[in-house]
N, C-alpha and C positions, 0 to 999 in steps of 0.2 A: 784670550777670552775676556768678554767685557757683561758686566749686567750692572740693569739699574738697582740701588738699596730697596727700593720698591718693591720688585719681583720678587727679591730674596726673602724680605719680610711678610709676603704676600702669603709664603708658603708657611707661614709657621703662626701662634697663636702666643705674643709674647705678654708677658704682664704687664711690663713698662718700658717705655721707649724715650730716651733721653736724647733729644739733637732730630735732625733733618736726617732723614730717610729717600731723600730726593739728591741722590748723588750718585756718581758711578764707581761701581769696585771693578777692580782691574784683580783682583787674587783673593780664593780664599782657601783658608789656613789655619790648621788647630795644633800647628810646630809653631811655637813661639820663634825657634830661632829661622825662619822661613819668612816670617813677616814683613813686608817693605811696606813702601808709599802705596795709597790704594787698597791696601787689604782689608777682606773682613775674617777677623778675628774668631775662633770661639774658643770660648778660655772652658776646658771641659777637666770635671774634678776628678783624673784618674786614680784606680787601684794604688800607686805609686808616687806619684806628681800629682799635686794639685795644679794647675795651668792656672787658673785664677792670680796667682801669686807673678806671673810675668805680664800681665796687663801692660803697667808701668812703661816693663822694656820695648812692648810693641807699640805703643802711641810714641814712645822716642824714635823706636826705630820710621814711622809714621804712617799707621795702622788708619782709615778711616771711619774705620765702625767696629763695634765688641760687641760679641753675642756672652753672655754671660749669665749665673744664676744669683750671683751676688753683685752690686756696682761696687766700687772700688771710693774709698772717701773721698776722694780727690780726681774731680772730673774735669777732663778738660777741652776748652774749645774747640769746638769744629769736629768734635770723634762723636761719632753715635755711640751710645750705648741701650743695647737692646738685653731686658732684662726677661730671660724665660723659667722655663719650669725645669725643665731639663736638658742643658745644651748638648750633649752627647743626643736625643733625642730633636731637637733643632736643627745638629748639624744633620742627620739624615737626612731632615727635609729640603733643607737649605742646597745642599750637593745633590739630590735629586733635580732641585731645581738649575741649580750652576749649569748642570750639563744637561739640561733639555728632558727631563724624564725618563729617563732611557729606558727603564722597568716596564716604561708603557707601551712600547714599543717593542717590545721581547713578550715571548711566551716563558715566565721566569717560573721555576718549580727549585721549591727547597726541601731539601730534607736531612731530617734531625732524629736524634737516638744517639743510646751510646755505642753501640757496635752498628756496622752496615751501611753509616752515610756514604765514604766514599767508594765503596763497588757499587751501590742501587747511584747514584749522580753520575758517576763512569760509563757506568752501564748506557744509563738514559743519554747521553751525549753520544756514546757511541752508534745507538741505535735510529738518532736522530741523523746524525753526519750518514747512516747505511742508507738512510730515506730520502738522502739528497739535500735534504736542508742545512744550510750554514748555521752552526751553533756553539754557543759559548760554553765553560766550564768555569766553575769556581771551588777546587778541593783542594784537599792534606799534601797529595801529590803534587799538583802543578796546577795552573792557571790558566786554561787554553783562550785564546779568540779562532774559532775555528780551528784550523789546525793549528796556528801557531802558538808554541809554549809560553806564557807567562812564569818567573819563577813566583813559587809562593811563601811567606814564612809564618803562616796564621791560616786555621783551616777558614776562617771567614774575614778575606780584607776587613779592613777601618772605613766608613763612610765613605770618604771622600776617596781612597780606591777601587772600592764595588762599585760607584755612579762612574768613575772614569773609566774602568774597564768596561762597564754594560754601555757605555757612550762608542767608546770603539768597536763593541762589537756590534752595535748598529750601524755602524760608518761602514763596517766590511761586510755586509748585511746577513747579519745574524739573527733570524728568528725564535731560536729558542735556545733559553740558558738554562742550565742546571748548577743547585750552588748548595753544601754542606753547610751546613746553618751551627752553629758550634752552640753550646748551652751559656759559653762565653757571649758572644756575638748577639746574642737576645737578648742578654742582662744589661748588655754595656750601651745595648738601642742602635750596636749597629747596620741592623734591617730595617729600620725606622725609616718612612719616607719612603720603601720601595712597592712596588704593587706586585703581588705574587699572585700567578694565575694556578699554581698548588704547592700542599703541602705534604710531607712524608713522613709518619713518624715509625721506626723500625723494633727501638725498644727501649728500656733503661735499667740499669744498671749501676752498681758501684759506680761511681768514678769522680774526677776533678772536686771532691772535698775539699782539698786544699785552698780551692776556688770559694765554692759555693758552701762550705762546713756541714751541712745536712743533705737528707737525700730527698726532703722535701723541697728545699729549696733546688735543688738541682731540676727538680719535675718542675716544680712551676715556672723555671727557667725557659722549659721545652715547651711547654705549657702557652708562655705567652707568646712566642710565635703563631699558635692557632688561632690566639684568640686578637691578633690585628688582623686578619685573614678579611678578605673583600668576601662581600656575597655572591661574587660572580666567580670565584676558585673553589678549588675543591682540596678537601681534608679526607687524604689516605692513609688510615691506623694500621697497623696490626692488633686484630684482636685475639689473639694469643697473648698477650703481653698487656698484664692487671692495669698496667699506667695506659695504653692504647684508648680505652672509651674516655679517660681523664681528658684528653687531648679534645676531643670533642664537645666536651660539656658546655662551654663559653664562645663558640666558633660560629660566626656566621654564613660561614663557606659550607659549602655542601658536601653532606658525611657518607664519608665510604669506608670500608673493611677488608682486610686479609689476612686469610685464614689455613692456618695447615690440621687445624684440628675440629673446628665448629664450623657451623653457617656463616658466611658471609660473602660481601657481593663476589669477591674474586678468591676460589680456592683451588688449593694444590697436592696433591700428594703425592709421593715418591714411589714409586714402581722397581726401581734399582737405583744403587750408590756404587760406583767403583773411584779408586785413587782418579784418572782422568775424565771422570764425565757421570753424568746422573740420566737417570730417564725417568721422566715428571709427568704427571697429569693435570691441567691447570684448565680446570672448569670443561672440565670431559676430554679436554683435545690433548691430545698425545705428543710430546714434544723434547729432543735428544738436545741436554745441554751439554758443556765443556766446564761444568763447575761441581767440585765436590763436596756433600755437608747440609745436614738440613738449613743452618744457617744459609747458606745462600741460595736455598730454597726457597727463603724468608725475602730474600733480597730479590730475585727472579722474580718472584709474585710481586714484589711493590713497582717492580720496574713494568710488570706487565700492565697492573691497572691503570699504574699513571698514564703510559701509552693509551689504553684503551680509554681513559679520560681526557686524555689531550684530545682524543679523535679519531687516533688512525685504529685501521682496519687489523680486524683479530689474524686475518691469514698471517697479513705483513707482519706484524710482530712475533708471532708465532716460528714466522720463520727466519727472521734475523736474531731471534731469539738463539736457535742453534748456531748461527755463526757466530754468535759474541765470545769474547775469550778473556779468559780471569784478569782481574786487573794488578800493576805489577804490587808484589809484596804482599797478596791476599791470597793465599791458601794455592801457592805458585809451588809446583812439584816439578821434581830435577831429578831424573832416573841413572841411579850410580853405574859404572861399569860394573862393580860388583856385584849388582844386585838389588841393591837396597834402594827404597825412596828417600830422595830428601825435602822436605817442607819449609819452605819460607814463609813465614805467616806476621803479621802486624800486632797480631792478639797480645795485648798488656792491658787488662784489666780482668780479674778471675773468672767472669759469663763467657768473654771473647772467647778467652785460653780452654775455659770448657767446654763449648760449643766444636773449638777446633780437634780439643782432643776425642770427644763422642765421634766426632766425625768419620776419624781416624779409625777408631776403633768399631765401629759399626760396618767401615768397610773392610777389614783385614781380620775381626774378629780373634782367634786363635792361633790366627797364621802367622805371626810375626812379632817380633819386641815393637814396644814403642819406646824410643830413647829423646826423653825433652832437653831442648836449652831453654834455659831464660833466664829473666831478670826481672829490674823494675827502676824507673828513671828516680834518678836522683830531685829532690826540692818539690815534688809531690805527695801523694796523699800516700802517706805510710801507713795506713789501715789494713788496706788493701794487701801490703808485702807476704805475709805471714799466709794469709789467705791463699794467692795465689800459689805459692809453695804447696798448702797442703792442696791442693785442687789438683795442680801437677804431677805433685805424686802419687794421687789417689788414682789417676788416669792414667798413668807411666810403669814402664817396667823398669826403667833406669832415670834419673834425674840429676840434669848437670846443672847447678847455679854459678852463673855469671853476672857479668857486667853489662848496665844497659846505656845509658846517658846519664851517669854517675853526677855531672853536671858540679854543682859545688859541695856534693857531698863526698866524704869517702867510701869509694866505692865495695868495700867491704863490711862497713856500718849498716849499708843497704845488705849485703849476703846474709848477715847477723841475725836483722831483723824478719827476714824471709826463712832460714832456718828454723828462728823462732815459734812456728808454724807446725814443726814437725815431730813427730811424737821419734820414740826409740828405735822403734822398726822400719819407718819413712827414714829415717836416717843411713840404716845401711844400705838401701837402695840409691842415695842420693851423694852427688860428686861435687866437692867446692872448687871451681877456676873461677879469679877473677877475668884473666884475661882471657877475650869471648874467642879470640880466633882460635887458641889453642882448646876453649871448651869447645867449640864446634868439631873442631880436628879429632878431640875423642871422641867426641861421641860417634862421630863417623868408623871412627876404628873400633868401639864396641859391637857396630851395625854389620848383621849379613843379610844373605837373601833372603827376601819378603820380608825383612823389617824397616820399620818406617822412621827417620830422622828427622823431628819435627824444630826448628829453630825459631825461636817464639819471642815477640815484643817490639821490633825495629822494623819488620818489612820491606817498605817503599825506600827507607831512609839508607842514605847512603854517607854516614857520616857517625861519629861519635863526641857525644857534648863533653869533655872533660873541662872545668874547673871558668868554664866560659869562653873555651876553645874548641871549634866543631871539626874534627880529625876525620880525615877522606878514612869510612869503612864500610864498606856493605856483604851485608850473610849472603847473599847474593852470588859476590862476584869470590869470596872465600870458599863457597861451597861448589862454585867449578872449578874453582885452582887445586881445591883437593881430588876431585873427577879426573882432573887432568895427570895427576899424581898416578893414578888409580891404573888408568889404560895400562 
């Protein structure tokens, strides 16, 4: 692929511009070590790395042009240097531009919260591929063009992967994408440059301190996704959820609501909750899903407006609504030989794990133990550890703590600090294994009939981060080899 420097700078609003802008770039590039003859550069000041600091080595290597927020003392001939405000926000546009717009040419819808992005994105991709149209995905889970898998390792690619993937998926002609929009991914401006025909917010919560150090900053994170929103998209809140009208205040995009408790444009209520499937009322019409938990009652309703905002017709959604089916690693039930249910659920952060355990217990009520696993990943926000523990237990008739993605911590330092949580009497109800397959295996063996096995934190994930080593393990595939034990 070829463009003129002209194009590229056409797309963005730089301060200063050093050297001829009338040249042709053959690549561009924000790995320094990627750089060759032709390239344009953007030197972007990450979390970790500064990029600015390899300039140097890409004009040696023989870069044509630098996008940059600082010029560098020593400039040299023939290299453009293109001086902006924000190059992380540049290159959005810039790779927007590289690959033809491709945002423009998709019907793109993101959505953002801390619990719900990737079932309500799943969801809508799913429902869209039921409708016949070719569609793209961008989640936790995987990366689709249509049907086929992208892997993922970021719940919202870097720039210059979101324009190339929304680039192919218009090549295999994809109409509508759906994409998890991370509180990451808005801060660091990598949706910058894309045109979004809507937006989702589902809720907020605890989470990624460690990131963003306050829960203010975390909001305003989610925040400023609404408020680059075009006038021609739409902004769908949850307004059960205090930060929901936040999201709207600054949005040029056109404001919509959903609601399980007040007025607003699209509302839902539950009728019945069983372990396999809910029966919901969503704005009078009557309609049998395969998902259980007001949480994804939360998530069903935003999948519905957005549908009904895209365009399509309330029958048709209504009724692919019933055939949709839980997405993997979210509130995914596995019925024991014995008797017992077992739950694989994603929930690692204290609302998620609360929401899953209400769930739980709203449908089995008296009828059964509820025995937790969990954890909590290692080189994240340890606020949270202690918290979720006592949540766990407050919800639990037995509590196993384990190990999650201990990552470079020791993974007992993490048990320590989640104990810490627990008063004297939470304690005699509650089990320390570090090693998770064996706290699954108990807790399965504490479980009879009608009691529920809920394994909490990992989901989707089929792997274990130890020490910067990612170990084949999924609760998943553990908790049918014990089934299989079982028979």
């Amino acid at each position: 692929m070829k463009k003129n420097l002209t194009s590229l700078v056409s797309a963005i609003r730089p301060l200063e511009v050093v050297g001829s802008i009338d040249k042709e770039i053959t690549a561009l590039e924000c790995d320094s070590r990627k750089a060759n003859a032709g390239t344009l550069f953007v030197a972007i000041p990450g979390v970790n790395v500064d990029a600015h600091k390899f300039i140097p080595e890409v004009v040696k290597a023989g870069a044509s042009a630098i996008v940059c927020e600082r010029l560098p003392e020593e400039l040299t001939d023939g290299v453009t240097y293109i001086r902006v405000e924000s190059s992380a926000s540049a290159l959005g546009f810039i790779a927007s531009e590289w690959y033809d717009n491709p945002s423009y040419k998709l019907h793109l819808v993101g959505v953002t919260g801390t619990n719900g992005k990737t079932t309500t994105a799943t969801l809508l991709y799913e429902f869209t591929r039921m409708m016949g149209y070719k569609t793209g995905l961008f989640s936790t889970v995987c990366n689709y063009i249509d049907g086929t898998p992208v892997p993922t390792t970021q719940t919202t690619p870097d720039q210059l992967t979101l324009n190339k993937l929304m680039h192919e998926m218009v090549e295999s002609g994809c109409e509508y994408a759906f994409m998890e929009v991370s509180s990451h991914a808005a801060d660091q401006h990598r949706i910058d440059g894309l045109k979004f025909a809507g937006a989702i917010f589902s809720n907020l919560t605890r989470d990624h301190l460690d990131y963003h150090k306050t829960v203010d900053a975390y909001l305003k994170a989610k925040k400023r996704f609404f408020d680059i929103l075009p006038a021609d998209a739409f902004a769908l809140v949850n307004a059960d959820d205090k930060a929901g009208l936040v999201m709207l205040q600054n949005t040029a995009a056109s404001r919509h609501t959903y609601s399980l408790t007040r007025d607003a444009d699209f509302r839902c209520k539950i009728v019945e909750s069983r372990l396999n499937g809910t029966s919901l009322q969503i704005n009078g019409r009557d309609v049998e899903v395969m998902f259980t938990g007001r949480f994804n009652a939360y998530n069903l309703l935003a999948v519905y407006g957005a549908a009904r905002l895209l365009g399509f017709d309330e029958e048709d959604v209504l009724t692919k609504m019933s055939m949709l089916v839980p997405v993997a690693g979210r509130f995914q039930t596995f019925a024991s030989p014995k008797g017992y249910t077992a739950i694989v659920d994603y929930a690692h952060t204290p609302d998620a794990l609360v929401n899953v355990l209400n769930s739980i217990r709203n449908v089995i009520g008296n009828g059964g133990q509820v025995i937790t696993v969990v954890g909590a990943g290692g080189n994240r926000d340890k606020g949270k550890r202690p918290i979720m523990a006592k949540e766990a237990c407050r919800l639990s008739d037995r509590l196993i703590l384990t190990s999650d993605n201990p990552r470079f911590e020791d993974p007992n330092e993490i048990l320590s600090d989640m104990i810490a949580g627990l008063d004297k009497d939470d304690r005699t109800k509650t089990v320390r294994i570090t090693d998770r397959r064996e706290a699954i295996r108990t807790a399965t063996q504490f479980a009879g009939p009608g009691d529920v096995v809920l394994i909490a934190g990992k989901g989707h994930e089929n792997y274990q981060e130890i020490c910067g080593v990612k170990h084949h393990f999924d609760d998943k595939e553990v908790v049918l080899d014990i089934f299989k034990e079982e028979e």
